[in-house]
C-alpha positions in Angstrom: 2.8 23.4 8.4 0.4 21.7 10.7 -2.0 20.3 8.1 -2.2 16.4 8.1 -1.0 13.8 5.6 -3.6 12.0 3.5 -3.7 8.0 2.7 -5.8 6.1 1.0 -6.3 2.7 0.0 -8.8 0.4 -1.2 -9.7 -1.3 2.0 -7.1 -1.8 5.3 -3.9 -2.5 3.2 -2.8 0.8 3.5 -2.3 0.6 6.8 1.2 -1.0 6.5 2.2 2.1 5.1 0.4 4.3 7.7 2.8 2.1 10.2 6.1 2.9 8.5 4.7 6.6 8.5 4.3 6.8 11.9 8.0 5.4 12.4 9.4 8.1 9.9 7.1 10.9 10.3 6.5 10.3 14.0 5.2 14.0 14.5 2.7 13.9 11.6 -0.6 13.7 11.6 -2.2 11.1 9.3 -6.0 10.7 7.6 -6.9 7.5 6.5 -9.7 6.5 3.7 -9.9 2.9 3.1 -12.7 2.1 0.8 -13.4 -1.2 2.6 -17.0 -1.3 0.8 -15.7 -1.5 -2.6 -12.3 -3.6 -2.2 -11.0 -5.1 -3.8 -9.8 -2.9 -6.9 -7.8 -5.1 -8.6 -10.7 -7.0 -10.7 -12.4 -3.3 -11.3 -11.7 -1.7 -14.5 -9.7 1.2 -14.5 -12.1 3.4 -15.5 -13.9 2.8 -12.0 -10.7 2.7 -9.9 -10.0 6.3 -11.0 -13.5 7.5 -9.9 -12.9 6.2 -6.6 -9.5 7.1 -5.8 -10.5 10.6 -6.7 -13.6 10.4 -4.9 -11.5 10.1 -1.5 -8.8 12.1 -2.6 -11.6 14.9 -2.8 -12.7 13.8 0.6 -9.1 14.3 2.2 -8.2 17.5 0.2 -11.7 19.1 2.0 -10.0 18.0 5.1 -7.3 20.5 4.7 -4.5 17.6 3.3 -0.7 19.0 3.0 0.6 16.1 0.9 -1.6 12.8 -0.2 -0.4 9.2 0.0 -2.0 6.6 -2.3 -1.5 3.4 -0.9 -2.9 1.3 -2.8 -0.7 -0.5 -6.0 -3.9 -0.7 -8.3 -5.2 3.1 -8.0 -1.3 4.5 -8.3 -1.3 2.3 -11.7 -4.3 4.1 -12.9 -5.1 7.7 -11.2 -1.5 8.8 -9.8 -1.1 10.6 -13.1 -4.3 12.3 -13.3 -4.2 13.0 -9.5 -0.7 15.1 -9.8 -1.7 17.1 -12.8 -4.5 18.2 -11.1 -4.0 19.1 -7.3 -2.1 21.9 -5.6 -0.3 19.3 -3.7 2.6 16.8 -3.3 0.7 13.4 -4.5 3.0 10.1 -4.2 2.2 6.3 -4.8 3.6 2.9 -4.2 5.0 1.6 -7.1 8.7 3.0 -7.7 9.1 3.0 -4.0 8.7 -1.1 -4.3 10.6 -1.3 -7.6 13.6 0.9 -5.6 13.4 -1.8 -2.8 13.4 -4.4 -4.7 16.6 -3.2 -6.6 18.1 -2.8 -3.8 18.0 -5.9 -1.6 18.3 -8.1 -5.1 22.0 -10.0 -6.1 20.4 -11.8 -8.9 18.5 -9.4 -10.3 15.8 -12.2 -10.9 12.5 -10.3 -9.3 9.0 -12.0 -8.4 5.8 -9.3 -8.4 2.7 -10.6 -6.3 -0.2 -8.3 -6.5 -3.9 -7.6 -7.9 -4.9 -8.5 -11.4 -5.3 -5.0 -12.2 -1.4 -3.9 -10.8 -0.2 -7.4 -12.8 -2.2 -6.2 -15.9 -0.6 -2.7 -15.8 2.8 -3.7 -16.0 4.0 -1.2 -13.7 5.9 -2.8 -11.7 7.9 -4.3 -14.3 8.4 -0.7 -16.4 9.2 0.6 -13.1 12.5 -1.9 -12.1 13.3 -1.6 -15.9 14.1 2.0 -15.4 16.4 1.4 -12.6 18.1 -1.4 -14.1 17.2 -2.8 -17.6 18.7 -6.3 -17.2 16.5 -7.5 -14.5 13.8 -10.4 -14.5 10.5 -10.2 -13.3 8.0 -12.4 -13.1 4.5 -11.8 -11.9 1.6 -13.4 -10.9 -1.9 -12.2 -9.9 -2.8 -13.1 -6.6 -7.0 -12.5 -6.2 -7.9 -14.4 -3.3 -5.1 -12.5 -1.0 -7.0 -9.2 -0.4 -10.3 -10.8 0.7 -9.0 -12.6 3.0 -6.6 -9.9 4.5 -10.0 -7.8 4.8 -11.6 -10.8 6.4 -9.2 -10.7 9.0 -9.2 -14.3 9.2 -5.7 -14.4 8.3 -4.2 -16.3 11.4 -4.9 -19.6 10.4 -3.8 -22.5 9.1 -6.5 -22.2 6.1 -4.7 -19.3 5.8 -1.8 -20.8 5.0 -3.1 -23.1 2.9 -4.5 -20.2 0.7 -1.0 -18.9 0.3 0.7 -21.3 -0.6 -2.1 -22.6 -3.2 -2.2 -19.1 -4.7 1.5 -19.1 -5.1 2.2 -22.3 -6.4 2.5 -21.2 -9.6 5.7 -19.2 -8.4 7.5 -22.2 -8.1 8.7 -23.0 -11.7 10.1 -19.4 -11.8 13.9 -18.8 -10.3 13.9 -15.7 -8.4 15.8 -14.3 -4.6 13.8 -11.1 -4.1 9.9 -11.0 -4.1 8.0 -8.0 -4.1 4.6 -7.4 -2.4 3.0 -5.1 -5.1 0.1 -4.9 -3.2 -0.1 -3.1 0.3 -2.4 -5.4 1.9 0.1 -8.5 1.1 2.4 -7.3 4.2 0.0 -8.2 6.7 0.3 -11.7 5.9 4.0 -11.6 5.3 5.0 -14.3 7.7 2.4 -16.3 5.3 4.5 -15.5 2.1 7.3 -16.4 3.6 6.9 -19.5 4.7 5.2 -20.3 1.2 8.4 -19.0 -1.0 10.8 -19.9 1.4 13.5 -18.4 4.0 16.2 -17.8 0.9 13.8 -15.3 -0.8 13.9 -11.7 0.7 10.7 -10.0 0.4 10.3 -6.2 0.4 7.8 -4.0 0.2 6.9 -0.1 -0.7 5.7 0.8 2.1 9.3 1.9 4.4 10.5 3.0 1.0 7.4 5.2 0.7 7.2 6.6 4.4 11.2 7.8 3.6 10.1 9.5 0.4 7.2 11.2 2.3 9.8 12.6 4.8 12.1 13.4 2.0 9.1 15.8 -0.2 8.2 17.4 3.5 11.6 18.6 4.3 12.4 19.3 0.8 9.1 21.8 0.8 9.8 23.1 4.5 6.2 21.7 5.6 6.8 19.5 8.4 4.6 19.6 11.2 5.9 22.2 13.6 3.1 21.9 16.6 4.4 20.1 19.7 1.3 18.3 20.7 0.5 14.8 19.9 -0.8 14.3 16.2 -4.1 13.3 16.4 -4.6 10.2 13.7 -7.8 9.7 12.3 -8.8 6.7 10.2 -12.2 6.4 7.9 -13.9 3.4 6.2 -16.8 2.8 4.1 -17.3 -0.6 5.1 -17.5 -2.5 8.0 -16.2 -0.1 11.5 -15.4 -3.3 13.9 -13.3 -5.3 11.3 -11.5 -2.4 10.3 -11.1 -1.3 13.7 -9.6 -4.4 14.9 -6.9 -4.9 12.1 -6.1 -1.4 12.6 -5.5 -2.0 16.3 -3.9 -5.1 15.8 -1.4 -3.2 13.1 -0.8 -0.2 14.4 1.2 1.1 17.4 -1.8 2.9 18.5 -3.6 2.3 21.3 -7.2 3.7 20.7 -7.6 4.3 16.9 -10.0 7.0 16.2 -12.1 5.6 13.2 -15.5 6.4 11.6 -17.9 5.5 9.0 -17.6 7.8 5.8 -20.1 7.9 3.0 -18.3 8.4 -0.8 
């Protein structure tokens, strides 16, 4: 089936698990909404992160969408539900992809969780490792100031740094060997986290986790992509085109990313 795969995110975090796609699903094509106008999500009420997430899930289904992605922690806390009950089509989210990661590269079972105040207010992430394994630990923290400054793009500095650390600080007092990054946009400043927690904490996030169970639903429903041409990638935002364009290029193993302006 030659229709393309749909992703959407708040703003440009998604696109660590467009990258992951294009390592697993190498032949697919991919469609990309980041809602870089109205990002961050995780201070909006739910109730407003819903009407978004289905306002470009509506965009991507017009497009002829075989299977939609949502990318974005917050919006699979609140409208993954809804979405499935309601579309034709495979929908999947982040959140037990991370929560499967993190059970696996753990010893201790003693789990951090970094990611929006609406994700940390959900409790998703810790409902989802408790299903997989009761007896583990998690702490979580909120982490607001991280997704601004990912969609800045002014990540590669020492203020950035500084940032990072500052905003994880509270971290400290809490015993833990396996972080996860419940929020997509946090892996674009990985280096960042690490270096703040510390080399003996193994990070993980959902986005290889969810590119494998992408690959897993297409072959289990026989719609691959069977055309032998190059998939042709296209990538929308509702903000800012030249930021998004150059943290897209900077990301991805693309060489000229095709994006545009879209109007929700």
């Amino acid at each position: 089936m030659n229709a393309p795969i749909g992703v959407i995110d708040s703003g440009v975090g998604g696109l660590t698990v467009v990258k992951e796609m294009l390592h697993y699903l190498p032949n697919e094509e991919i469609y990309y909404i980041g809602d870089t106008a109205r990002c961050p999500y995780g201070p909006r009420t739910p109730k407003e992160v819903v009407k978004f997430t289905w306002q470009m899930a509506n965009k991507l289904e017009a497009m002829g969408i075989k299977m939609l992605v949502i990318a974005c922690n917050t919006a699979t806390c609140v409208a993954l539900e809804s979405l499935q009950k309601h579309s034709n089509i495979p929908i999947i989210g982040v959140i037990n992809a991370g929560a499967q990661a993190a059970i696996k590269a753990t010893k201790t079972h003693d789990i951090a969780v970094i990611a929006t105040a609406g994700t940390v207010k959900s409790g998703a992430y810790e409902n989802a490792v408790a299903s997989l394994y009761s007896s583990s630990k998690i702490s979580s923290l909120a982490c607001p100031p991280l997704v601004p400054l990912v969609e800045s793009g002014e990540y590669e500095s020492e203020f950035a740094f500084d940032l990072v650390k500052k905003t994880l600080q509270p971290l400290e007092k809490n015993q833990f060997d396996t972080l996860i990054l419940g929020c997509t946009h946090y892996p674009i400043i990985k280096d960042l986290i690490q270096r703040a927690v510390g080399d003996q904490v193994h990070i993980v996030s959902s986005a290889t986790e969810t590119a494998k169970q992408a690959l897993d639903i297409l072959q289990f429903k026989g719609i691959e992509r069977s055309a032998t041409t190059a998939p042709q990638h296209r990538f929308f935002a509702t903000g800012s085109l030249p930021i998004f364009k150059d943290i897209a290029t900077n990301w991805l193993p693309i060489d000229d990313v095709n994006a545009a302006r879209i109007t929700l």
